[in-house]
DSSP file (Angstrom, degrees, kcal/mol; ACC not computed):
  #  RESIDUE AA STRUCTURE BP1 BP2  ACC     N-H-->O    O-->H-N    N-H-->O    O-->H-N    TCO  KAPPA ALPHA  PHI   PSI    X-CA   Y-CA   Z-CA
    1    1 A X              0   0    0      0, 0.0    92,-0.0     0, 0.0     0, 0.0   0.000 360.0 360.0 360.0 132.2   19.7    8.4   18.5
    2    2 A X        -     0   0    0     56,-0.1    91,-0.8    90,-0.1     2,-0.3  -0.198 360.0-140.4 -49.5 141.2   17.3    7.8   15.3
    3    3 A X  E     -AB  56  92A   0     53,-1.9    53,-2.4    89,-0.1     2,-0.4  -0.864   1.2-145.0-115.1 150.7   18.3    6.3   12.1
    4    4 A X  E     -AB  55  91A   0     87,-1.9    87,-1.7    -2,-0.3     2,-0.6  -0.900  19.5-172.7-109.8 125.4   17.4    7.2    8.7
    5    5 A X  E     -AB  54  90A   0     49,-4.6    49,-2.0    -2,-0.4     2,-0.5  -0.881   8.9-161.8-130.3 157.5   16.9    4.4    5.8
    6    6 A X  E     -AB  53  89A   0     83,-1.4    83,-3.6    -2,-0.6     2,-0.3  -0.956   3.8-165.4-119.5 145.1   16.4    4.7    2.6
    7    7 A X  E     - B   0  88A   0     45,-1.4    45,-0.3    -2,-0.5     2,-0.3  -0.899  14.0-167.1-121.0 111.1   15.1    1.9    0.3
    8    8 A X  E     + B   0  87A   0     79,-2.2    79,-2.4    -2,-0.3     2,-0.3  -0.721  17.7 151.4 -96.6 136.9   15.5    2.6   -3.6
    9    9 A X  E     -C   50   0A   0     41,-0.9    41,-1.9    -2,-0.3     2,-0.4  -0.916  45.1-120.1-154.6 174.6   13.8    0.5   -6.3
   10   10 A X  E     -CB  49  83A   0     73,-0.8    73,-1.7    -2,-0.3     2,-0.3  -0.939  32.6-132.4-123.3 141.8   12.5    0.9   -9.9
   11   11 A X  E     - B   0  82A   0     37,-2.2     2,-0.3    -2,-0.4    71,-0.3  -0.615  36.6-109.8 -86.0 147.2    8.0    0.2  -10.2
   12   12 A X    >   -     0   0    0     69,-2.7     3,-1.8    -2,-0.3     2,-0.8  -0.628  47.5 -80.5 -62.5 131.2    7.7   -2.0  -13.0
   13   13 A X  T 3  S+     0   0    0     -2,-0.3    -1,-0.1     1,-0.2    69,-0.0  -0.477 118.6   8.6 -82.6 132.6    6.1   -0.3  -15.8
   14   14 A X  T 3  S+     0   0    0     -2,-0.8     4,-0.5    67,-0.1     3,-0.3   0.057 104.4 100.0 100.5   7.5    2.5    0.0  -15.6
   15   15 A X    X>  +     0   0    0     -3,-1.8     4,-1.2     1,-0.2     3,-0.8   0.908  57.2  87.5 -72.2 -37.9    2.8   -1.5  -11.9
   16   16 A X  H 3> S+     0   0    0     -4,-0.4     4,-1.2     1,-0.3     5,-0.2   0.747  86.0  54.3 -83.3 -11.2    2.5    2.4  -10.0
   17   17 A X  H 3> S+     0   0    0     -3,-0.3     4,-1.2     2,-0.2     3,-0.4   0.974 112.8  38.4 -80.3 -56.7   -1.2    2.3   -9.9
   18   18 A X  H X> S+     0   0    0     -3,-0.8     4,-1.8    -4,-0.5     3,-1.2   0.964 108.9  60.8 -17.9 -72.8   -1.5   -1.1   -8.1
   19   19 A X  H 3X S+     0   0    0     -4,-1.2     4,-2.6     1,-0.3    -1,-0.2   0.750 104.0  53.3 -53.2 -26.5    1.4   -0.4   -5.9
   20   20 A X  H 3X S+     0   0    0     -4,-1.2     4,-0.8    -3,-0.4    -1,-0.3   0.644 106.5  55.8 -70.7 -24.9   -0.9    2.9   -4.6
   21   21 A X  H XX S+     0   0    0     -4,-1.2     4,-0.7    -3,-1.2     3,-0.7   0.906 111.5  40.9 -66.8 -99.5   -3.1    0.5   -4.0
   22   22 A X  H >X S+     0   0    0     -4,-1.8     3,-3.0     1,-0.2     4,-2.5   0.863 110.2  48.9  10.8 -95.4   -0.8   -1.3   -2.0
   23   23 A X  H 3X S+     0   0    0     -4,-2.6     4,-2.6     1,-0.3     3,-0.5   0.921 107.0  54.7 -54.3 -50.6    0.8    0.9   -0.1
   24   24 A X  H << S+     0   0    0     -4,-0.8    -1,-0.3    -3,-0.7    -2,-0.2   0.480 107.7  52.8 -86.0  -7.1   -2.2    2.6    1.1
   25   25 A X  H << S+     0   0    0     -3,-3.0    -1,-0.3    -4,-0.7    -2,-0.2   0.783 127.8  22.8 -97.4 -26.2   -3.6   -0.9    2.3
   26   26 A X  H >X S+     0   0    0     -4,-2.5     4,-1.1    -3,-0.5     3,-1.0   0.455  87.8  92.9 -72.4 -15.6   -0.2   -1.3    4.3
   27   27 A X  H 3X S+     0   0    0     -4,-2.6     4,-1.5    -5,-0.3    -3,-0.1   0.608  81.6  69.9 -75.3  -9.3    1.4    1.8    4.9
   28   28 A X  H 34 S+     0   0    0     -5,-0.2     4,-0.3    -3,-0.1    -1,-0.3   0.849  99.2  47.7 -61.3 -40.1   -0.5    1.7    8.4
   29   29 A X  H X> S+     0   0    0     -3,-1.0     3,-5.5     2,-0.2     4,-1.1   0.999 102.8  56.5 -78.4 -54.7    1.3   -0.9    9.7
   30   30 A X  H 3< S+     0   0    0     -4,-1.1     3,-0.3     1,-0.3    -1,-0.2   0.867 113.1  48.8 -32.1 -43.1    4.9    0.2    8.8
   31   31 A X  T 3< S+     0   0    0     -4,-1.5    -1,-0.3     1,-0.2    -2,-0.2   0.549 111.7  43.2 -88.3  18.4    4.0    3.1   10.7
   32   32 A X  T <4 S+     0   0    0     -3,-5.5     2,-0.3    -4,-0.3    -1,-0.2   0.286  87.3 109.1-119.4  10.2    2.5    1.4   13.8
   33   33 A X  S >< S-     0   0    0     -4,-1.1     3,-0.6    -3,-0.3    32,-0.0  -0.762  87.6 -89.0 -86.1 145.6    5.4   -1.3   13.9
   34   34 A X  T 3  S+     0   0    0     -2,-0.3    31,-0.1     1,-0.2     3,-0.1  -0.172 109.6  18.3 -51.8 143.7    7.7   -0.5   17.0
   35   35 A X  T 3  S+     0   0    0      1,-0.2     2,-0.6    21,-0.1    22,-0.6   0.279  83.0 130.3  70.8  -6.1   10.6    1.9   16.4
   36   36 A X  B <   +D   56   0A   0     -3,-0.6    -1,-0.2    20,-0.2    20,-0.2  -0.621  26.1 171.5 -87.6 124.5    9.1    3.3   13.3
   37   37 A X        -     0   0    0     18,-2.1     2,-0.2    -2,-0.6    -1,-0.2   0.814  69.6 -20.1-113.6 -54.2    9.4    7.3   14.1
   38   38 A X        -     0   0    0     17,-0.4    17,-1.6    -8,-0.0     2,-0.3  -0.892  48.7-159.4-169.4 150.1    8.2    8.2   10.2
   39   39 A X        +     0   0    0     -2,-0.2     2,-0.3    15,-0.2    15,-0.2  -0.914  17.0 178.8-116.0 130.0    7.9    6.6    6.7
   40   40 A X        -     0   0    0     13,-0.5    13,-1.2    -2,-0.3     2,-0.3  -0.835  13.3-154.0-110.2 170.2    7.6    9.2    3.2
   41   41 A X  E     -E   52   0A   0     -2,-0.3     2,-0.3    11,-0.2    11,-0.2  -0.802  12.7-176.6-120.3 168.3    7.5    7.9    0.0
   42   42 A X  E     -E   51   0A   0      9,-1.1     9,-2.3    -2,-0.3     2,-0.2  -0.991   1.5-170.9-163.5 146.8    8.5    9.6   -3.0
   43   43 A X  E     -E   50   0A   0     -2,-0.3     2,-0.7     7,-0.2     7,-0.2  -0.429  19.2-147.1 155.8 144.1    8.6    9.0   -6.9
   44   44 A X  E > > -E   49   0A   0      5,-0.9     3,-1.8    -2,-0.2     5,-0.9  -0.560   9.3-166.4 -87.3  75.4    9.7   10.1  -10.3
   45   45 A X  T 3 5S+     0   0    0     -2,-0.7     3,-0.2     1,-0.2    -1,-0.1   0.746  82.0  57.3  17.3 -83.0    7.6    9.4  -12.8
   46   46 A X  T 3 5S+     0   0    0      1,-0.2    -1,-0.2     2,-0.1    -2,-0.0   0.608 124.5  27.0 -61.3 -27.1    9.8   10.0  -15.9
   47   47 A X  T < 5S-     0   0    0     -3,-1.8    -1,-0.2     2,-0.1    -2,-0.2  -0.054 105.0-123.6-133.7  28.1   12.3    7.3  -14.5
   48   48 A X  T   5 +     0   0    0     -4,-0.3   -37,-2.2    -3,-0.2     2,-0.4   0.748  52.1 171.0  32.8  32.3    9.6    5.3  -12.5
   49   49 A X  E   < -CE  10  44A   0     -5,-0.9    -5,-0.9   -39,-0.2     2,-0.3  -0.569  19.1-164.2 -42.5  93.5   11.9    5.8   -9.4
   50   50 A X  E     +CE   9  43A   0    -41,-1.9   -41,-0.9    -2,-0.4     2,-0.4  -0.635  10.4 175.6 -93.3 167.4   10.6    4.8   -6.0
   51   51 A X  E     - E   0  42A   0     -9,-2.3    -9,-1.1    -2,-0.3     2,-0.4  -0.988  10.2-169.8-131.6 147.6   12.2    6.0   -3.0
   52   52 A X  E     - E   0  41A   0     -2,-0.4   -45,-1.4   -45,-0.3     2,-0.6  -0.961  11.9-165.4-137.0 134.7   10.7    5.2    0.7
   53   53 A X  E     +A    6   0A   0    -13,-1.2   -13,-0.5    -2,-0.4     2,-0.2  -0.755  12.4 177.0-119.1  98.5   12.6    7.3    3.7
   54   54 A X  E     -A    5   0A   0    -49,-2.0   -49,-4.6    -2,-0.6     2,-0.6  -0.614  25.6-152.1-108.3 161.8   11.9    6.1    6.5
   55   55 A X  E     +A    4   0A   0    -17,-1.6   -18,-2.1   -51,-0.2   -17,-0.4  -0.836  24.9 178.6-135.4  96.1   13.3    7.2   10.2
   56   56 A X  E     -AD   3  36A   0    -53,-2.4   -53,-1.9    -2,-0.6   -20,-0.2  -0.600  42.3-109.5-104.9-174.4   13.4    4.2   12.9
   57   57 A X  S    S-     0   0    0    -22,-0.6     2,-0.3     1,-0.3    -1,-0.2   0.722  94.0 -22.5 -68.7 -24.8   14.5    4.2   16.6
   58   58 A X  S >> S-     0   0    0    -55,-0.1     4,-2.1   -56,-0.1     3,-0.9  -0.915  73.7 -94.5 163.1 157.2   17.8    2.1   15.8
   59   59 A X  H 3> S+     0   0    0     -2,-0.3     4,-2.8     1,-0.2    -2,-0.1   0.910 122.4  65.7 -41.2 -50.2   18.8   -0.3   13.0
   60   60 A X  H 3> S+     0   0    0      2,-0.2     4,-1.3     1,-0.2    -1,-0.2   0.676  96.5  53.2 -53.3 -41.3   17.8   -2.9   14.9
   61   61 A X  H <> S+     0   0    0     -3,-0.9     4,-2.4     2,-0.2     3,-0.4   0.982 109.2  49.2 -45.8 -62.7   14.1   -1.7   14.7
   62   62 A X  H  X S+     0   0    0     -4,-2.1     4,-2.7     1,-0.2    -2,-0.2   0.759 111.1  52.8 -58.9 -26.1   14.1   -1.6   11.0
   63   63 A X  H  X S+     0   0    0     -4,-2.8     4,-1.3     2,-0.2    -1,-0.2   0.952 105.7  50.0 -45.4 -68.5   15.6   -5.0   11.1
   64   64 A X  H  X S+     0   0    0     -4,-1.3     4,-1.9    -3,-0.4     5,-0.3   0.813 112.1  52.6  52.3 -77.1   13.0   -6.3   13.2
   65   65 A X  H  X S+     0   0    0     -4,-2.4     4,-1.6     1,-0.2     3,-0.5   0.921 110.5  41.7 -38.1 -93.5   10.9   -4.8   10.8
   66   66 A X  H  X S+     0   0    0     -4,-2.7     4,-1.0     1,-0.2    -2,-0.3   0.755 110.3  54.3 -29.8 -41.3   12.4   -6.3    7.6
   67   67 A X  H >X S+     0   0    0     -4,-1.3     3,-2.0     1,-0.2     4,-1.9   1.000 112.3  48.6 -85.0 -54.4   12.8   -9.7    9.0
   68   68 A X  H 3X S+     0   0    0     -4,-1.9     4,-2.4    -3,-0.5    -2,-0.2   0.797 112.5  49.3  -8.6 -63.3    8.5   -9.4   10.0
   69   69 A X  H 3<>S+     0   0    0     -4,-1.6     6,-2.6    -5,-0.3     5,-0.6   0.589 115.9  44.7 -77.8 -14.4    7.6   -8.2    6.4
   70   70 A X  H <<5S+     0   0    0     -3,-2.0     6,-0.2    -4,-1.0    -1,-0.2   0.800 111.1  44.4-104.9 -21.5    9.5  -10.8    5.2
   71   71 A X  H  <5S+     0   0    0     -4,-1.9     2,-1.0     1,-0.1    -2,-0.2   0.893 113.7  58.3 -78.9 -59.6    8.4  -14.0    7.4
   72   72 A X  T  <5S-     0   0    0     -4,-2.4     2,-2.1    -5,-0.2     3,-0.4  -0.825 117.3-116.3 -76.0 111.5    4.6  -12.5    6.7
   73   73 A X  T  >5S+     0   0    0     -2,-1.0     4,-1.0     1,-0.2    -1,-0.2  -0.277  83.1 120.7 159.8  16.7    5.2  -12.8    2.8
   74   74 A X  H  >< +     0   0    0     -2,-2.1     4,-2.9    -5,-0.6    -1,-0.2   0.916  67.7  47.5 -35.9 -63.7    4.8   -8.7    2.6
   75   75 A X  H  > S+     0   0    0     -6,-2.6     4,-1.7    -3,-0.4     5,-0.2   0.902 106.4  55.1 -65.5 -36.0    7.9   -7.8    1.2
   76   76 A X  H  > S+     0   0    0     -7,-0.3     4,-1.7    -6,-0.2    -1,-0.2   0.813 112.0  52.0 -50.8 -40.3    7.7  -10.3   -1.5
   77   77 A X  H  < S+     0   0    0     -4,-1.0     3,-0.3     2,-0.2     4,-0.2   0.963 106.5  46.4 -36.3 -67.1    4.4   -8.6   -2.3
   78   78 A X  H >< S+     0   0    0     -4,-2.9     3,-0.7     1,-0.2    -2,-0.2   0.664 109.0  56.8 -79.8 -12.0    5.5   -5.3   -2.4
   79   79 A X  H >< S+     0   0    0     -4,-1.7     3,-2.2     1,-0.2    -1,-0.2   0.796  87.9  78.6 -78.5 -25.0    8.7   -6.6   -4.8
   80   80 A X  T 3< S+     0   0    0     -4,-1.7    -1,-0.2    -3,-0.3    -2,-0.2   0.743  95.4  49.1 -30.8 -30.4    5.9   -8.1   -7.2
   81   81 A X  T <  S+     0   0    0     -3,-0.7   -69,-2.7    -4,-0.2    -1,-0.2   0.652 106.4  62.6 -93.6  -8.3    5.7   -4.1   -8.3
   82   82 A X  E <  S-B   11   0A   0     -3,-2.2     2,-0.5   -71,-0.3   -71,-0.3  -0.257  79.4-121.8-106.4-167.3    9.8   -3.4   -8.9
   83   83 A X  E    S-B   10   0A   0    -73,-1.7   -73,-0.8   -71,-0.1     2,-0.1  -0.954  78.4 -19.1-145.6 125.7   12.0   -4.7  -11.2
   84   84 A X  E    S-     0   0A   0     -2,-0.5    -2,-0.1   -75,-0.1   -74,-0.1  -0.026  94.2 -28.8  43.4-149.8   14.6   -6.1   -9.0
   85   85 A X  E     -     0   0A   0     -3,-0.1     2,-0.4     1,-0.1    -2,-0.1  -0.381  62.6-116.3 -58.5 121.3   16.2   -6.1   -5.3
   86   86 A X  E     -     0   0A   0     -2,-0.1     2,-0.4   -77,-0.1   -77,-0.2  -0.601  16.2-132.7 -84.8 143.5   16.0   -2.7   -3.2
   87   87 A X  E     -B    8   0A   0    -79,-2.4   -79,-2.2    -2,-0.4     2,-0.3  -0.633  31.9-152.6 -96.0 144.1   19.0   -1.3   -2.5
   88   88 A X  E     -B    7   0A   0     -2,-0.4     2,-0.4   -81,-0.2   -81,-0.3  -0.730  10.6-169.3-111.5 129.9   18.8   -0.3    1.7
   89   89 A X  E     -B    6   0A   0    -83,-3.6   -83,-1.4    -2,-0.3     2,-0.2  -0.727  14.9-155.7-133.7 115.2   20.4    2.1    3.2
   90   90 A X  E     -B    5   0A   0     -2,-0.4     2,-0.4   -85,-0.2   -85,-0.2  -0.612   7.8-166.3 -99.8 144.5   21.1    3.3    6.8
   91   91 A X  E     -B    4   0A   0    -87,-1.7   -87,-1.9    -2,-0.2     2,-0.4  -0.887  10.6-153.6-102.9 130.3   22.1    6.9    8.0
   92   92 A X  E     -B    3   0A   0     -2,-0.4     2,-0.3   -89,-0.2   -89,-0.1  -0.892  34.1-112.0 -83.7 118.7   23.4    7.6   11.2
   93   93 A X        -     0   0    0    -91,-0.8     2,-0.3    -2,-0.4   -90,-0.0  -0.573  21.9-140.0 -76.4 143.0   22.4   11.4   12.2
   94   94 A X        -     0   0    0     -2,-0.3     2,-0.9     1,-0.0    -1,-0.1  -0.766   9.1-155.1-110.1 118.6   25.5   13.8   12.4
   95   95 A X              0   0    0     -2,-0.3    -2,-0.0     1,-0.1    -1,-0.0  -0.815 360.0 360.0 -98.2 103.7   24.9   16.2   15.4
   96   96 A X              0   0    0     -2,-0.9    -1,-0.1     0, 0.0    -3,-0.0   0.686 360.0 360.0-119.1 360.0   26.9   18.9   14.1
């Protein structure tokens, strides 16, 4: 069964135009990495909120993932736009 994660951060201010920049030269790969089922983004303007929800095959994908983005000096990229750590989160889906 699929997992849902969330990663929450705050954009630096004046960073969101870059980061679109960014994201839109990477966001291909996140979704072509194994296990990766679908990625949205989202974000708030008014409190420079980003959100990413993403939906992988198992934890273990997104791990997989993270540990990748992190050896290939990505994620340190994309934290060049927040102002701090993001906080990660995994959902287990409730079949109710």
């Amino acid at each position: 069964m699929s997992i849902w994660v969330t990663l929450k951060m705050t954009v630096r201010d004046g960073a969101f135009e870059e980061l679109t920049a960014f994201l839109n030269a990477n966001l291909s790969n996140v979704r072509g990495f194994d296990g990766a089922l679908q990625v949205n983004l989202f974000y708030d303007s008014a409190t420079r909120a980003f959100l990413l929800k993403e939906e992988w095959a198992s934890q273990r994908h997104h791990q997989a993932y993270m540990a990748f983005i992190q050896e290939a000096g990505v994620m340190t990229a994309l934290l060049a736009f927040m102002e701090g750590e993001p906080v990660v989160t995994y959902y287990e889906r409730l079949m109710m």
